[in-house]
C-alpha positions in Angstrom: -16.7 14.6 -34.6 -12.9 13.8 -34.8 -11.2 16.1 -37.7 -11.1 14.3 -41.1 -14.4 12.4 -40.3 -17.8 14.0 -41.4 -19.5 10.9 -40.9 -19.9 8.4 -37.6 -20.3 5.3 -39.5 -16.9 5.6 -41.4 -14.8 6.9 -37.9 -16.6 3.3 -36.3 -15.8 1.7 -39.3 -12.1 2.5 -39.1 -11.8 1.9 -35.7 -13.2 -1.7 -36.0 -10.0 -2.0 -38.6 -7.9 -0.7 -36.3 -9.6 -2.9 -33.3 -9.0 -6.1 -36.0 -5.1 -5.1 -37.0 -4.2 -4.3 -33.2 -2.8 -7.2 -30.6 -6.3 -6.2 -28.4 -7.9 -8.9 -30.3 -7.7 -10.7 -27.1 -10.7 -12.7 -26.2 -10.8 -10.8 -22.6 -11.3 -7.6 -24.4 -14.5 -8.9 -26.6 -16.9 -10.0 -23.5 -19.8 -7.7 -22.1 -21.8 -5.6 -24.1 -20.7 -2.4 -23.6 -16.9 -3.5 -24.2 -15.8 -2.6 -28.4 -16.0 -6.2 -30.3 -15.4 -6.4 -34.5 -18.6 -8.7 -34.0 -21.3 -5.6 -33.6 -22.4 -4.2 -37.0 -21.9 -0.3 -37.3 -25.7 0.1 -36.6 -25.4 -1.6 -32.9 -22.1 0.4 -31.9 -24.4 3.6 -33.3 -26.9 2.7 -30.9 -25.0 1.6 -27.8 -23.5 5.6 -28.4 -26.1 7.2 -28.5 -27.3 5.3 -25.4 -24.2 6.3 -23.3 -24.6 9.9 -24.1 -28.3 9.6 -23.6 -27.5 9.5 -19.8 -24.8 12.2 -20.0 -25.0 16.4 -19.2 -22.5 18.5 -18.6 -22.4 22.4 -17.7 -19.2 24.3 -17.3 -19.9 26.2 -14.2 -16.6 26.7 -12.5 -14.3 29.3 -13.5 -10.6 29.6 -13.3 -10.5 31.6 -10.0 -13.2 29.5 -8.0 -11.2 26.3 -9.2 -8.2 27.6 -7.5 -9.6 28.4 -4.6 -11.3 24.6 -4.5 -8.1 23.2 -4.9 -6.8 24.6 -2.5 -9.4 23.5 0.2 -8.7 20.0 -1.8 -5.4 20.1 -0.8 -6.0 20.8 2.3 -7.9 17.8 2.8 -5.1 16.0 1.3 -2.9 17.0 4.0 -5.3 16.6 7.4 -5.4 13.3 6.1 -1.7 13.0 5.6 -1.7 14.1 9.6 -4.1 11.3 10.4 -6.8 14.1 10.9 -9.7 12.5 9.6 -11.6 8.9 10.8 -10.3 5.6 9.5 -13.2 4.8 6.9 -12.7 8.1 5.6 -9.3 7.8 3.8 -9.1 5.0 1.1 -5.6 5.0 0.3 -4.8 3.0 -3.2 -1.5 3.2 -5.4 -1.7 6.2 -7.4 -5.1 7.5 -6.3 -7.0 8.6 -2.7 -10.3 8.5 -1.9 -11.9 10.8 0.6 -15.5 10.0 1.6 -17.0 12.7 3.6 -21.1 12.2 4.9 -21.8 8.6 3.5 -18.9 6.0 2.5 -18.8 2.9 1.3 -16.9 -0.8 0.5 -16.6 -1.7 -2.5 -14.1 -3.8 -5.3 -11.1 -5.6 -3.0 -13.0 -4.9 0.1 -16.2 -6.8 -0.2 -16.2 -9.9 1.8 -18.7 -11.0 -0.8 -18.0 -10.0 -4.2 -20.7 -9.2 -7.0 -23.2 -6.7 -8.2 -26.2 -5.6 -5.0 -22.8 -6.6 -2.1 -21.8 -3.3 -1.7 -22.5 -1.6 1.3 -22.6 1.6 3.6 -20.1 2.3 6.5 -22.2 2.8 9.8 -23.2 5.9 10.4 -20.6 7.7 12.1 -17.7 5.9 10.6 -16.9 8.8 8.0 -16.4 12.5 8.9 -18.9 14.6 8.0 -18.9 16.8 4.4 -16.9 19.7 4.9 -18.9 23.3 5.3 -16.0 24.0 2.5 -17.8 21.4 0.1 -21.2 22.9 0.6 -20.7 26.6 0.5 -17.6 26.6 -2.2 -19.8 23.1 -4.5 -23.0 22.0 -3.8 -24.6 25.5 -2.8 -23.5 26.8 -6.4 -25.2 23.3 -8.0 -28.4 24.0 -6.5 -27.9 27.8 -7.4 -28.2 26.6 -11.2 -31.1 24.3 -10.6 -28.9 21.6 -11.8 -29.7 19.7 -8.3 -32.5 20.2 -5.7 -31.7 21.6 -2.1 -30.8 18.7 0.3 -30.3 16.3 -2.6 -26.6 15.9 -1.7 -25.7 13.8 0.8 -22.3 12.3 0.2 -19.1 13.7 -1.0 -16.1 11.4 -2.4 -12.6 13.1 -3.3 -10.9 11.4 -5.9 -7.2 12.8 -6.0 -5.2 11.0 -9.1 -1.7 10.9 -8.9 0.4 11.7 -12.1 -0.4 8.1 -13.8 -3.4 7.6 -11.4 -6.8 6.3 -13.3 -9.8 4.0 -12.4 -9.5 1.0 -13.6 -11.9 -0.2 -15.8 -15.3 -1.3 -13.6 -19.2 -1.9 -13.9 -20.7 0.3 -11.3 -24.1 -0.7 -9.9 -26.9 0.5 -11.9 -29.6 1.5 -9.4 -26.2 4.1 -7.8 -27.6 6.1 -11.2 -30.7 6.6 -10.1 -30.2 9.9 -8.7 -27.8 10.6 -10.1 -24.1 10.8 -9.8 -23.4 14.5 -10.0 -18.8 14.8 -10.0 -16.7 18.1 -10.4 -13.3 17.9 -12.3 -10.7 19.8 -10.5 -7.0 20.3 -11.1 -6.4 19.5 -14.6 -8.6 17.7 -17.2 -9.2 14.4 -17.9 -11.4 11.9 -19.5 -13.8 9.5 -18.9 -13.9 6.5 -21.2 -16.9 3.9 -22.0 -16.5 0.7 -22.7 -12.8 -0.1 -22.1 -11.5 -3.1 -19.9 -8.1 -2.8 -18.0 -6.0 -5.9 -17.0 -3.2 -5.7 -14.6 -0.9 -8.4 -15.4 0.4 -7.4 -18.5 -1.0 -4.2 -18.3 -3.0 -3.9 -21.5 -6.1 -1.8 -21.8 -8.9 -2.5 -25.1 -9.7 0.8 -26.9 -13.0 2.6 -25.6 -16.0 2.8 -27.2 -16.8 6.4 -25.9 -14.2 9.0 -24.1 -16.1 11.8 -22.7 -13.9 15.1 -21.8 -13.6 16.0 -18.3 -12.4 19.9 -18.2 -11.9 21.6 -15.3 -14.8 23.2 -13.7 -16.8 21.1 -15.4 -19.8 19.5 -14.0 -21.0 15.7 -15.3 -24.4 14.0 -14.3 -24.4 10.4 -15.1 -28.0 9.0 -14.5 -29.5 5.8 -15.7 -31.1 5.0 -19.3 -33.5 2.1 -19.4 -32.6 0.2 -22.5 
């Protein structure tokens, strides 16, 4: 609970002020149901919370020292791929941010030739390189260690490597991806992940989340699907 608060409903209740005094009162900010809107009572913005962190776990399992050495193997990737060392599909290269798909990859966003939920799709097999023996031995091998995923459940490994300033925008994922789930590893600093935000490019102008879940370093985060 944020300091000064002892109860939920009065921290919602001051954010809807704050929503209501702020120049986010833009229309584009109000649409979608998980986006924050003065027009929810407290009880529904209650619920929708506790739905969100319904589908959350985290487990700090990292420590300092195997973090470092991680990062460095990250880095490493960072620079093969720098050298034009890895296939074509498996560097994503965007402003701020690079994506490294190693085992499966994927279009999505901009590079859909049909936009919409269900148009995603695979790259052919063979089009990405294949996860590294680093990524199993140094990530997933500790994972299944701690029962937190069965053996041979992983399958695909995506680097995400934020420049200072780098984010996702804000973005509906496809729900059956959660199925799974989606297990992620924060590395190099910590960060957060918010709920319920929407980002526009032109102004910039981002609404204020309904949920920001901390992302520490070495922590791990399963996001799986809750049937409403």
């Amino acid at each position: 609970m944020a300091e000064g608060f002892s109860d939920l409903r009065q921290l919602l209740r001051i954010k809807q002020k704050n929503t209501a005094d702020s120049d986010y009162q833009d229309k584009r900010f109000m649409s979608g149901p998980f986006y924050w809107s003065q027009y929810r009572t407290i009880e529904e913005e209650i619920a929708l919370l506790d739905l969100i962190k319904t589908g959350i776990k985290q487990k700090r399992l990292f420590d300092d020292a195997q973090c470092t050495k991680i990062e460095h193997k990250i880095d490493r990737v960072v620079e093969r791929a720098e050298k034009g060392k890895y296939k074509p599909c498996t560097v994503d290269r965007a402003p701020l941010r690079n994506k490294y798909f190693f085992g499966e990859g994927y279009t999505y966003g901009s590079q859909l030739a049909r936009k919409g939920p269900g148009m995603e799709r695979l790259y052919r097999p063979g089009q990405v390189d294949p996860i590294p023996s680093w990524v199993t031995r140094l990530v997933i091998n500790p994972l299944v260690r701690m029962g937190i995923i069965p053996e041979g459940f992983i399958n695909s490994a995506v680097i995400n490597d934020y420049r200072p300033g780098g984010c996702i925008v804000s973005h509906i994922d496809p729900v059956h991806i959660f199925d799974r789930p989606i297990v992620s590893v924060s590395f190099m600093s910590d960060s957060l992940l918010s709920f319920g935000c929407k980002f526009t490019f032109k102004p910039i102008r981002v609404s204020k989340p309904i949920f920001c879940l901390p992302l520490e370093r070495g922590c791990v985060t399963l996001l799986r699907r809750v049937m409403d």
